[in-house]
C-alpha positions as CSV (number, residue, x, y, z in Angstrom):
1,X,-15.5,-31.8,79.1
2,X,-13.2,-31.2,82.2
3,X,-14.8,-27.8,82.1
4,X,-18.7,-28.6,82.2
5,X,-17.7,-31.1,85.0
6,X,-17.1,-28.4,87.5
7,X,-20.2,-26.3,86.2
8,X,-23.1,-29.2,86.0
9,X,-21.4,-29.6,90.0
10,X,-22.2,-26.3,90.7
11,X,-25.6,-26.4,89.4
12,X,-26.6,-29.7,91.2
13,X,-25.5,-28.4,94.8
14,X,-27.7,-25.3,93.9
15,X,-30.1,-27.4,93.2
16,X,-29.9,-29.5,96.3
17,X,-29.1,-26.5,98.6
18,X,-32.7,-24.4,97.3
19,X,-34.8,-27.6,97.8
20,X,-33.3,-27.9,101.6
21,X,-33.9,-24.7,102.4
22,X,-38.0,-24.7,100.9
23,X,-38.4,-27.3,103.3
24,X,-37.5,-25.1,106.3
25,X,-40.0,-22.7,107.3
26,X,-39.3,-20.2,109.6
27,X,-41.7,-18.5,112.2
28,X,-40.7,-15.1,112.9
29,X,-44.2,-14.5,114.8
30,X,-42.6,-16.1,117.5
31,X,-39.4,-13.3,118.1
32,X,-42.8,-10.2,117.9
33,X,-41.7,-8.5,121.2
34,X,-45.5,-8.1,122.6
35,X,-44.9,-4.6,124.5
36,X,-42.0,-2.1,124.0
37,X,-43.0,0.3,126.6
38,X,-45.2,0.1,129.7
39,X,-48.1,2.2,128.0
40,X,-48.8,-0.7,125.7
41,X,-49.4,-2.9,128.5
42,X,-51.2,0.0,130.8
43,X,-55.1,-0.3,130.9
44,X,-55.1,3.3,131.5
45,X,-53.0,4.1,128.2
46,X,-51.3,6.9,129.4
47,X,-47.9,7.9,129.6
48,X,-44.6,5.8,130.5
49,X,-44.7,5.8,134.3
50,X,-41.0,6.0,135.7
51,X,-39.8,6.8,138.8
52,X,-39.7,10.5,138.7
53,X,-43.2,11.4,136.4
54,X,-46.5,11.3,138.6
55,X,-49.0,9.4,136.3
56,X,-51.9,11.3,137.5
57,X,-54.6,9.4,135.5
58,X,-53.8,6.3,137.6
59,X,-52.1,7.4,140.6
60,X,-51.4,10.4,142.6
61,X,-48.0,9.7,143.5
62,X,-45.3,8.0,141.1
63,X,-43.5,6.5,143.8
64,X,-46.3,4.8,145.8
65,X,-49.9,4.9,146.3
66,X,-49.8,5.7,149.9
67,X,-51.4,8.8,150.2
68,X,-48.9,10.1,153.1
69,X,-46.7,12.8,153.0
70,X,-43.5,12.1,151.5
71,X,-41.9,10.6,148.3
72,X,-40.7,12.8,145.3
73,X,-41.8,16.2,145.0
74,X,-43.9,16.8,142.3
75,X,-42.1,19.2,140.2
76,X,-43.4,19.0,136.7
77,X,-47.0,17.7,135.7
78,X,-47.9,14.5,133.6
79,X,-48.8,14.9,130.1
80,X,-52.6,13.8,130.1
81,X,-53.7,11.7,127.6
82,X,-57.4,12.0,128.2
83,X,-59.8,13.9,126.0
84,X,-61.1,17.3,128.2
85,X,-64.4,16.5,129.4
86,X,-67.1,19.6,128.8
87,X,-69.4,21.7,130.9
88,X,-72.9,19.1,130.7
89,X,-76.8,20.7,130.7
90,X,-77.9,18.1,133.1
91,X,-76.4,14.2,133.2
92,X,-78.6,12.2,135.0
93,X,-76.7,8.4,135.3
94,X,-79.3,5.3,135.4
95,X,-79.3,3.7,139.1
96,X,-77.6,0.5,138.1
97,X,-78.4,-2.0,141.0
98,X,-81.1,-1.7,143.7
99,X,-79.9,0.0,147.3
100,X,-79.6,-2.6,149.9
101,X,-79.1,-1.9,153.2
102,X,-76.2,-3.3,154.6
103,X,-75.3,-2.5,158.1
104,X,-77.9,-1.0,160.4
105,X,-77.7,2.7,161.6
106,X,-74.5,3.5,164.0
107,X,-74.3,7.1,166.1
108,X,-70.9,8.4,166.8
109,X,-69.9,9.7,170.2
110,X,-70.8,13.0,168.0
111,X,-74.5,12.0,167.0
112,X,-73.4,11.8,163.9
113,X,-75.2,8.3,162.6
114,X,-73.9,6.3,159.6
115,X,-75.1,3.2,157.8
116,X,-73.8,1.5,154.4
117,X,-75.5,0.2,151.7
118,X,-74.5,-1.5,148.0
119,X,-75.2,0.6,145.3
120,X,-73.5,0.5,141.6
121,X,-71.1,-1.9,142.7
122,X,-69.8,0.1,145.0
123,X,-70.1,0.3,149.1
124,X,-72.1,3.5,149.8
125,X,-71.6,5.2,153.4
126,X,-73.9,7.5,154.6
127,X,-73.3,10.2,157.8
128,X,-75.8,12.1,158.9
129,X,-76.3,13.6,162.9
130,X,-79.0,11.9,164.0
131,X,-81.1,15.5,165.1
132,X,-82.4,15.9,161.4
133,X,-84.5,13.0,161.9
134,X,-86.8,15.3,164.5
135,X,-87.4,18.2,162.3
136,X,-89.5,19.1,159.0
137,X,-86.3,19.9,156.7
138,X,-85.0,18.7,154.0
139,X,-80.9,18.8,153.9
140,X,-78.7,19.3,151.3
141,X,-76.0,16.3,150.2
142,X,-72.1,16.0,150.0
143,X,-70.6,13.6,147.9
144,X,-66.9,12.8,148.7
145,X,-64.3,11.2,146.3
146,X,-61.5,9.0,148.0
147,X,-57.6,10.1,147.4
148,X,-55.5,7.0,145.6
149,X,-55.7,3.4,147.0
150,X,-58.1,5.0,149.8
151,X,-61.5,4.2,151.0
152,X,-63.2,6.7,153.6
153,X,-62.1,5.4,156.3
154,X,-59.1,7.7,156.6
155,X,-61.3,10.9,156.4
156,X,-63.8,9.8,158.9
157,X,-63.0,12.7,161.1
158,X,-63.5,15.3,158.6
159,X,-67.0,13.5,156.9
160,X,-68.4,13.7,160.5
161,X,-67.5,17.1,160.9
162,X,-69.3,18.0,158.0
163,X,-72.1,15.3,158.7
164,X,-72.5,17.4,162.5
165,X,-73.1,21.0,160.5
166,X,-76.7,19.7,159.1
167,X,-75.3,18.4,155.8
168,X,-76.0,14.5,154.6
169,X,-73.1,13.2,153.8
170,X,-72.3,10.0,151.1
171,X,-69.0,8.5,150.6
172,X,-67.9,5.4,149.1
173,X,-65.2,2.6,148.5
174,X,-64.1,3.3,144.9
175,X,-60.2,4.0,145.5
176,X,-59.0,5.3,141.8
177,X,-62.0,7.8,142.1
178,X,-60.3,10.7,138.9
179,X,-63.1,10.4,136.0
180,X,-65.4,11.3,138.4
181,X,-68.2,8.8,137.4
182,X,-67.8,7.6,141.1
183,X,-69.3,10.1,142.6
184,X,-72.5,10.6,140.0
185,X,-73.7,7.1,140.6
186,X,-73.1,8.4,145.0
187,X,-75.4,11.0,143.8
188,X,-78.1,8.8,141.9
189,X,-77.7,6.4,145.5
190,X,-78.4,9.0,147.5
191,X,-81.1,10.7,145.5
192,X,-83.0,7.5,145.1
193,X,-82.9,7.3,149.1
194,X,-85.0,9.7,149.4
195,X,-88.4,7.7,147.8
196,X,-86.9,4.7,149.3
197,X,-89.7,3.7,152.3
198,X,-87.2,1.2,153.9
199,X,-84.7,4.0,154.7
200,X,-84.4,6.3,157.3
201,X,-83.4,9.5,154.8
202,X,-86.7,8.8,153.6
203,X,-88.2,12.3,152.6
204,X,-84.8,14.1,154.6
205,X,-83.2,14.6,151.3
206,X,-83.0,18.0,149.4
207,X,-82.7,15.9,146.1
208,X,-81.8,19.5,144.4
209,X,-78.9,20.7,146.5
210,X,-75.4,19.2,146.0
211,X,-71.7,19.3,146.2
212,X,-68.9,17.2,144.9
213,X,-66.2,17.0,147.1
214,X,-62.9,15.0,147.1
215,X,-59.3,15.0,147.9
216,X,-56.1,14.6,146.2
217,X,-57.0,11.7,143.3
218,X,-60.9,12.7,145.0
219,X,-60.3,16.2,144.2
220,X,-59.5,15.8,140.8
221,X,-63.0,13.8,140.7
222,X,-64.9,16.9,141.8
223,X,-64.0,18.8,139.5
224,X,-64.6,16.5,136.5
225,X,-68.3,15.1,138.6
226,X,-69.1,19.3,138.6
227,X,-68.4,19.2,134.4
228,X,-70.1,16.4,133.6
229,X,-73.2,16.8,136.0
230,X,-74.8,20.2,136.6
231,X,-76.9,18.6,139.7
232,X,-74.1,19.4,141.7
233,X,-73.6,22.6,143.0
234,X,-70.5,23.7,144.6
235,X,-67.4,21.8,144.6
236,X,-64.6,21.4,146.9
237,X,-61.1,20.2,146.0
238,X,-58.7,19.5,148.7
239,X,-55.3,18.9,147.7
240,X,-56.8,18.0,144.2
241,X,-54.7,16.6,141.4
242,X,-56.7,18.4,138.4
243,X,-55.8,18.9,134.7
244,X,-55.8,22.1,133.6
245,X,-57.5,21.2,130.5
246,X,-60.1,18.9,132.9
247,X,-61.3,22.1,134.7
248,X,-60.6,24.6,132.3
249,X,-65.2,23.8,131.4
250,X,-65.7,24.3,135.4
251,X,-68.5,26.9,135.7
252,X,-69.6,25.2,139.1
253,X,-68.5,27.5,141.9
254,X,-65.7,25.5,143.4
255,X,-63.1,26.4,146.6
256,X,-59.5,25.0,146.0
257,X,-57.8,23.8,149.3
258,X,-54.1,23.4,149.2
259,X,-51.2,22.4,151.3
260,X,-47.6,25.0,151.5
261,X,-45.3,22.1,152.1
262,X,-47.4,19.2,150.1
263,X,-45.1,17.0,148.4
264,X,-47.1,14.9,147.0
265,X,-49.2,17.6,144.5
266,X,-48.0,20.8,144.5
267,X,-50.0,23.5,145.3
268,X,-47.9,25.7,142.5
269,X,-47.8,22.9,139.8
270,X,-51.9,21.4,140.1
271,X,-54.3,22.9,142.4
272,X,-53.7,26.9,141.6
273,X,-53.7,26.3,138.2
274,X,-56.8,24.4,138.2
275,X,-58.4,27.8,139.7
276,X,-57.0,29.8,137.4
277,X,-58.3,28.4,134.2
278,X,-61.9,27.2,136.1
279,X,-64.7,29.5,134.4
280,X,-67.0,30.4,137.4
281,X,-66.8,31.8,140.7
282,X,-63.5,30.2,142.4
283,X,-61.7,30.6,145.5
284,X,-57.7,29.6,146.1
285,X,-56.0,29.2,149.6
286,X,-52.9,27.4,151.2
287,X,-52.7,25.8,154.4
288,X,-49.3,27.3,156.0
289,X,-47.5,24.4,156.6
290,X,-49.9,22.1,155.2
291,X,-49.2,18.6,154.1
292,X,-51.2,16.3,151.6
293,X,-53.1,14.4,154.3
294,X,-53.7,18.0,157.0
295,X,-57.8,17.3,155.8
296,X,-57.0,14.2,157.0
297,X,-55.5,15.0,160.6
298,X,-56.7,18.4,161.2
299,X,-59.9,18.4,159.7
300,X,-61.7,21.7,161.6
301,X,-58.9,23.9,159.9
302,X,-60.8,23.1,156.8
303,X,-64.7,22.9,157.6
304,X,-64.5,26.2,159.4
305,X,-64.7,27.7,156.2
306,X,-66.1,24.6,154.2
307,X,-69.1,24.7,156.0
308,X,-69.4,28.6,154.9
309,X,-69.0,27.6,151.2
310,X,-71.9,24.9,151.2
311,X,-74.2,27.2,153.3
312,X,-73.8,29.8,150.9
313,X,-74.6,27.6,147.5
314,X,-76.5,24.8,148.9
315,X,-78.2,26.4,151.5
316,X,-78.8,29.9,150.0
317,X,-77.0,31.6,153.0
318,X,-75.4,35.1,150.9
319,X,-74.0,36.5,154.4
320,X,-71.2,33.7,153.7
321,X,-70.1,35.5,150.5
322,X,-68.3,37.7,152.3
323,X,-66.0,35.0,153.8
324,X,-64.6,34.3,150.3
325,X,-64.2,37.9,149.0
326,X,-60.8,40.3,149.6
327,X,-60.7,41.7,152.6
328,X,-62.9,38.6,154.2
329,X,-62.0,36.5,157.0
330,X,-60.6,34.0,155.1
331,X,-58.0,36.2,153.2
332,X,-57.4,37.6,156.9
333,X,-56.7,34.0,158.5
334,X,-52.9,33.7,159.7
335,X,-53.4,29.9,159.1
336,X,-54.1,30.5,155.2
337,X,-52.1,32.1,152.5
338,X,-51.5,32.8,148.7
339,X,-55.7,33.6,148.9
340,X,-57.4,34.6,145.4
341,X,-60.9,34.5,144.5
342,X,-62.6,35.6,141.6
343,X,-66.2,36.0,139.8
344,X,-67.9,36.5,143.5
């Protein structure tokens, strides 16, 4: 009897000890960690983003937006996440909102005359020089792409130099500008101007000639704009942050404009070898001495031979060609190095 004593003890404490315990309920949903790296809580789901790896599907720099020169060198490029866009037949992108004039028409010490208007939820700037308005022509458009955490305010100098060489230009205030959707609904705004009675582009619009032109972030929007929508042209890339695999489709003729001493994308690393793997006729040059923003702050350096590449695909002008071959005058400009071109 001694012996079952300790044994029926055993079992009662057992007993009591597994009826506590089914009363306890334990939520372990509440220790779930919610994110273990920063791509789960990115909207952009792309890669980590650190202090060393640009993220160029969100940013052009990975130390700071701040499109000036400085900050890390880019030394070896992000690993994109996004699926390759392809060369499109024709994309034509629904207007989404009605175009409502905003400001009235301004002229520039330059004639160069802008006005604003809302469009696709975006700010749409126009330039234009204000001697189009006395002749019969039509003139061809440029639509420009803004560089990281930019609106076009900081390439004013360079739109109105463009603007003053008989092109319409179109900007607007979309700051993370890569996928290049930005600049096809620019395109739809600037098109529709053209049949809109209350404008003053009214009928001044060659609705059938266009470039896509952008820098850094911008430039990188070019490129994909040119892929996905065979109403533009030409494109120009200045300083442009493309994926090879993004402009590997390009068959749009397209001049790449870099920078020798940019450290914020690398001439070596993202601009020349988005020409090299671009399908159609391409042209590659460095500024000597340039620095990301130079478009920005020295802006004739560039439309000096800018201009040349619009007039010869948007304004049918083959005596440019020359320009952009060997042995042209850009390849023979002491301001410019590293020049290719091919398919001409």
């Amino acid at each position: 009897m001694k012996r079952v004593k300790p044994f029926i003890a055993v079992i009662l404490i057992s007993v009591i000890l597994f009826s506590f315990t089914g009363c306890i309920k334990i939520d372990f949903s509440k220790f779930k960690k919610e994110a273990t790296t920063l791509s789960d809580t990115n909207p952009y789901n792309t890669q980590v983003y650190n202090d060393n790896t640009p993220d160029y599907n969100n940013t052009d720099t990975a130390t700071s937006p701040d499109e000036t020169q400085g900050g890390s060198v880019v030394s070896t490029p992000a690993t994109s996440t996004a699926t390759p866009v392809t060369q499109a037949e024709s994309t034509t992108v629904a207007p989404t909102s009605p175009t409502t004039i905003a400001t009235a028409p301004t002229v520039t010490d330059t004639g160069v005359t802008t006005y604003t208007a809302e469009y696709g939820g975006k700010t749409q700037t126009v330039f234009y020089s204000q001697s189009i308005l006395n002749t019969g022509y039509t003139y061809p458009v440029l639509i420009f792409a803004n560089g990281t955490g930019f609106d076009y305010k900081i390439y004013e100098k360079l739109l109105i130099k463009l603007a003053e060489n008989g092109y319409i230009v179109v900007a607007n205030s979309e700051t993370m500008s890569a996928d290049g959707t930005s600049q096809i609904a620019s395109l739809d705004f600037i098109i529709s101007e053209n049949t809109n009675s209350s404008s003053v582009l009214c009928g001044k619009i060659n609705t059938e000639k266009a470039a896509a032109v952008g820098h850094s972030q911008g430039g990188r929007s070019a490129v994909n704009a040119a892929v996905k929508d065979s109403r533009f042209d030409c494109v120009l890339s200045l300083a442009g942050s493309s994926y090879v695999e993004e402009a590997e489709p390009l068959r749009t003729p397209a001049l790449f404009m870099a920078g020798t001493r940019d450290m914020i994308v690398a001439a070596n690393k993202w601009v020349k070898p988005a020409y090299d793997v671009a399908k159609g006729p391409a042209v590659y040059v460095s500024l000597v001495d340039g620095v990301h923003t130079s478009c920005c702050t020295n802006p004739d350096t560039y439309t000096k031979y800018a201009v040349e590449w619009f007039d010869l695909w948007l304004k049918s002008d083959n005596s440019a060609r020359a320009t952009f071959k060997n042995g042209g005058a850009l390849s023979n400009d002491a301001l410019w190095t590293e020049f290719n071109c091919k398919n001409l």
